[in-house]
N, C-alpha and C positions, 0 to 999 in steps of 0.2 A: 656747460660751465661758462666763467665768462672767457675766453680764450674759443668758443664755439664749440670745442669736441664732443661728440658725444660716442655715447656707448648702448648697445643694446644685450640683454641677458635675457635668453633662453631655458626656461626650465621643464624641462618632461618628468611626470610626477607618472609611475602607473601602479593603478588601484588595483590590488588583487583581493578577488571576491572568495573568503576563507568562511562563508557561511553555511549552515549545514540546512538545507531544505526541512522544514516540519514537517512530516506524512501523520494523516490523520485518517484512522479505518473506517468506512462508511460503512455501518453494521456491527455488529458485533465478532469479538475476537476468536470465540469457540460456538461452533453451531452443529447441531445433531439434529440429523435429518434420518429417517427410514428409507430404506432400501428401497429405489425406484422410482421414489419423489425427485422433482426434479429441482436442482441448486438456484439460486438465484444467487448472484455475484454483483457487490452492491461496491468492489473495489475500494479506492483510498484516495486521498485528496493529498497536494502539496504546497506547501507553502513556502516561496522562498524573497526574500528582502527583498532581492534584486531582480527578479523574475518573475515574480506576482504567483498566480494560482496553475496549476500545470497539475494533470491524470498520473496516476502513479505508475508503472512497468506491473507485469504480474508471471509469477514462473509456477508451472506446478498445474495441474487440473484433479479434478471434483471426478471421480467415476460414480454418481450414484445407483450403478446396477450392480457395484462390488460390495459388501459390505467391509469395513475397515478405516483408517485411520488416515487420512489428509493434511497436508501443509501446504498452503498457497505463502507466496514469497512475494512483498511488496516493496517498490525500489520508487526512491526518488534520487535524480541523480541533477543538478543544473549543467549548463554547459562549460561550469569551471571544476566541473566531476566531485562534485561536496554530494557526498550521499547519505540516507537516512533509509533505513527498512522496518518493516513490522510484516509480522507472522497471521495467519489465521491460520486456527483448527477446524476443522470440519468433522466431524464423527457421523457414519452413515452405518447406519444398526440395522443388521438382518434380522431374519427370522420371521414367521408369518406371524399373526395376529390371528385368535382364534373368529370364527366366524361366526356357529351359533354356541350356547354353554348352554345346559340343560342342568338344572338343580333339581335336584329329588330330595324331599325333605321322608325323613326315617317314620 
């Protein structure tokens, strides 16, 4: 001012990241495979604002020598813990498959 004084002001402003990562399944959501074939796990992508692209966590595994009913469990979590999940079904179908069929006509 004109008297010379001055003054300095301080401000801490902090940003908190409230965004929820997009996960995006690579593959499809329900897949049915035959007993003993082997799974191929194509996982999930993530996308997050402030974090860019990042693998997604995954819980759960694929028995394809059991026949029965599967959930794999897909997590995106950033390091401000904002998380997003999606599911895959797997369906692994026993029973054999005939080898030779013989038709006799009457």
């Amino acid at each position: 001012d004109s008297h010379a004084n001055s003054a300095n002001l301080t401000r801490v402003f902090f940003v908190t990241d409230q965004g929820v990562p997009a996960i995006t399944l690579n593959g499809e959501p329900r897949i049915c495979l035959t007993q003993g074939y082997s799974y191929d796990e194509y996982g999930a992508s993530c996308n997050d604002a402030i974090e860019g692209l990042f693998l997604a966590s995954i819980t759960g595994q694929v028995d394809t020598e059991v026949a029965g009913s599967y959930t794999l469990t897909y997590l995106c979590m950033d390091t401000s813990g904002n998380n997003d999940t999606a599911l895959r079904s797997v369906l692994v179908v026993g029973g054999a498959m005939p080898g030779n069929l013989s038709v006799e006509s009457p």
